[in-house]
Backbone as numpy.savetxt, mean C-alpha at the origin, in Angstrom:
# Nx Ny Nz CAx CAy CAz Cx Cy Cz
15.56 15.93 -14.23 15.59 15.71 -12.80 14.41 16.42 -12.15
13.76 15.68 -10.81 12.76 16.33 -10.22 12.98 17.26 -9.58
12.63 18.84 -9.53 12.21 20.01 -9.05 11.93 19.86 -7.67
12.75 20.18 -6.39 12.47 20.13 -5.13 11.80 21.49 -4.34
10.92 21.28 -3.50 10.12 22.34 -3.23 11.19 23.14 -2.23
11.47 24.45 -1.77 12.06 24.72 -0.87 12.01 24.06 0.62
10.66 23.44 1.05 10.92 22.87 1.77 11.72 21.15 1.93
11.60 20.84 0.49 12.29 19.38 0.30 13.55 19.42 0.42
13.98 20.85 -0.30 15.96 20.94 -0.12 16.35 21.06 1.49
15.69 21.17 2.72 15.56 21.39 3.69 16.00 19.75 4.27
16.75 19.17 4.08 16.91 17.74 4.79 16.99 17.39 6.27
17.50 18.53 6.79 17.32 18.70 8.07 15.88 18.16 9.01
15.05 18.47 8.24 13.83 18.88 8.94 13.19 17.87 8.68
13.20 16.71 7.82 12.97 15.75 7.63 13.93 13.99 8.37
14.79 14.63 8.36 15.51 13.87 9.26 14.78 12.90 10.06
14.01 13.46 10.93 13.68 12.89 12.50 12.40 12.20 11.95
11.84 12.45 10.97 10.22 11.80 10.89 10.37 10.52 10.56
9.50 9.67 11.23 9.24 8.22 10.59 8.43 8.19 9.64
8.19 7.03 9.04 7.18 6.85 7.82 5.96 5.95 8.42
4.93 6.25 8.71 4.15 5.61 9.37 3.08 4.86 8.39
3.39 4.82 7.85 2.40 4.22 6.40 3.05 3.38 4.74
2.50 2.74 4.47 3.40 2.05 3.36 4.16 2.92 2.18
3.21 3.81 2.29 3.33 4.57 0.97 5.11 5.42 1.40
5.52 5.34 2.43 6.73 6.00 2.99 6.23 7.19 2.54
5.37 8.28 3.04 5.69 9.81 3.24 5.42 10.06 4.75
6.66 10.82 4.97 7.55 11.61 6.31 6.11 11.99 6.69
5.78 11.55 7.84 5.02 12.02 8.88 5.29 12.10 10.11
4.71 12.43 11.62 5.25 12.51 12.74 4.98 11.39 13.64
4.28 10.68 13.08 3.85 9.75 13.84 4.74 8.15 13.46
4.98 6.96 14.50 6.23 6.15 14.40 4.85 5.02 13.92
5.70 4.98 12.12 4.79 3.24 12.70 4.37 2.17 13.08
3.07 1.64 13.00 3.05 0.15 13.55 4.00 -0.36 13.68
4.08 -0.83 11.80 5.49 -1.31 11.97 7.14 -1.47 12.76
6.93 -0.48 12.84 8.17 0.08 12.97 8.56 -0.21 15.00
7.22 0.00 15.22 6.69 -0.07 16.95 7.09 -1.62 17.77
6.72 -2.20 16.96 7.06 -3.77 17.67 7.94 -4.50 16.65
9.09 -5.21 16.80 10.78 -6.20 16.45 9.68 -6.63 15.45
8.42 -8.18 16.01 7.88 -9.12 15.19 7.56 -8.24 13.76
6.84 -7.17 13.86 6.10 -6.67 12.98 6.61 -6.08 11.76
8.40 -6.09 12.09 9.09 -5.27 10.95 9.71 -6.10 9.70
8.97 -7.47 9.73 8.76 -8.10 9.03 7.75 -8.39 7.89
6.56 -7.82 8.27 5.29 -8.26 8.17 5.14 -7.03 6.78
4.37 -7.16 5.80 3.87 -6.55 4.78 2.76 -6.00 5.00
2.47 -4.93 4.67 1.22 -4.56 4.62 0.23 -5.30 3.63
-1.16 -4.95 4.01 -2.11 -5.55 3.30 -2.67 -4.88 2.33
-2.24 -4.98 0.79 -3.00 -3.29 -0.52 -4.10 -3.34 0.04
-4.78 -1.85 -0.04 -6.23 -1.59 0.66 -6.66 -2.18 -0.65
-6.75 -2.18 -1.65 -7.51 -2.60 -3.21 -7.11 -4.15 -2.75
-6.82 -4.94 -2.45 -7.14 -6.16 -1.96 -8.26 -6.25 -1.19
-7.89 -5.76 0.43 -8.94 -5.56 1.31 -10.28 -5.05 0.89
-10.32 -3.90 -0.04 -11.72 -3.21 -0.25 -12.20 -4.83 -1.41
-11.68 -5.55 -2.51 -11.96 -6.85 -2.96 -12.78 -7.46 -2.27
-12.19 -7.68 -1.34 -12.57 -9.14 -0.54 -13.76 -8.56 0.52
-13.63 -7.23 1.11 -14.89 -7.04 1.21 -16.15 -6.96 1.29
-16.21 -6.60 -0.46 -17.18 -6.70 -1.22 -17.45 -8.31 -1.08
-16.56 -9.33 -1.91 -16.96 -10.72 -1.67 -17.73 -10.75 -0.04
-17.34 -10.19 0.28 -18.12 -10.77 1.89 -18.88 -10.41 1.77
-19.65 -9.30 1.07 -20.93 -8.42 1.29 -21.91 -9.72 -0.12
-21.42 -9.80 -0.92 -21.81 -10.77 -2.24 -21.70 -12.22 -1.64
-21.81 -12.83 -0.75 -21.50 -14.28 -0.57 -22.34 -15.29 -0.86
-23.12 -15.10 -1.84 -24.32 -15.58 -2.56 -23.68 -15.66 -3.89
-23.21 -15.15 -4.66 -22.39 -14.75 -5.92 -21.23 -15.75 -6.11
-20.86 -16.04 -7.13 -19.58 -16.95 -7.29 -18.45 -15.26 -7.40
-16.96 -15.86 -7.22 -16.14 -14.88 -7.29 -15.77 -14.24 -9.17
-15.91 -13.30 -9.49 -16.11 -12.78 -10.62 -14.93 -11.75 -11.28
-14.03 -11.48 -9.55 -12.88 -10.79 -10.12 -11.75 -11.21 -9.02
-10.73 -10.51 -9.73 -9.24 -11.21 -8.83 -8.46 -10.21 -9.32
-7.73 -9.49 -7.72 -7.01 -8.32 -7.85 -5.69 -8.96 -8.40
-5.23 -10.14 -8.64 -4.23 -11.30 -9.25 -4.62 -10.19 -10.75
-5.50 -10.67 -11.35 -6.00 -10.34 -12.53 -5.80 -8.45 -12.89
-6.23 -7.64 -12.08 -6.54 -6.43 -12.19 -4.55 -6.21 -12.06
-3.99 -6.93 -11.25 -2.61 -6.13 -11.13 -1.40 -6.37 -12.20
-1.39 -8.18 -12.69 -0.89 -8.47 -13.74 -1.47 -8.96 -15.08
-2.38 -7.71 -15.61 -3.46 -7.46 -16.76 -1.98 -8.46 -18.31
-0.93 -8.53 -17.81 -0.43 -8.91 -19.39 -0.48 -10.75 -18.74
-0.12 -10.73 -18.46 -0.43 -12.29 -17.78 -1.58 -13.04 -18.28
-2.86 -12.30 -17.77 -3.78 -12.87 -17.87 -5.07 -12.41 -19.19
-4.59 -12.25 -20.02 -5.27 -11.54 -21.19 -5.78 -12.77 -21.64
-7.50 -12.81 -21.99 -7.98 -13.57 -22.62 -7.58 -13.27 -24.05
-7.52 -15.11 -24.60 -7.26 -14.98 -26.23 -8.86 -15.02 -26.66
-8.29 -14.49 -27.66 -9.54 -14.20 -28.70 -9.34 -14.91 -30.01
């Protein structure tokens, strides 16, 4: 079992914080999400997608050469040999 820091056994104090970020760690700030009904639907976007496609924008001369499809389900897509 995981080892809680003295401040983690503290539940109290964690109570009141929202999670303002995907990753869910307790911060003070309420998120986006969380801020507007429509939005508490909505998924976030992986930054390793976004930083991807990026790049393609910066390369738009280049054919596409990688796919975070590829990088995330590596058993899927294994070239045969």
């Amino acid at each position: 079992m995981k080892e809680c820091t003295p401040d983690q056994n503290n539940k109290d104090a964690h109570q009141d914080r929202s999670h303002d970020n995907p990753e869910q760690y307790a911060t003070e700030q309420e998120s986006l999400l969380d801020r507007y009904e429509e939005e508490q639907t909505a998924d976030p976007i992986p930054m390793e997608d976004l930083n991807m496609e990026k790049q393609e924008e910066k390369n738009k001369d280049q054919t596409k050469s990688n796919s975070s499809s590829e990088e995330k389900y590596r058993a899927d897509y294994r070239e045969s040999q």
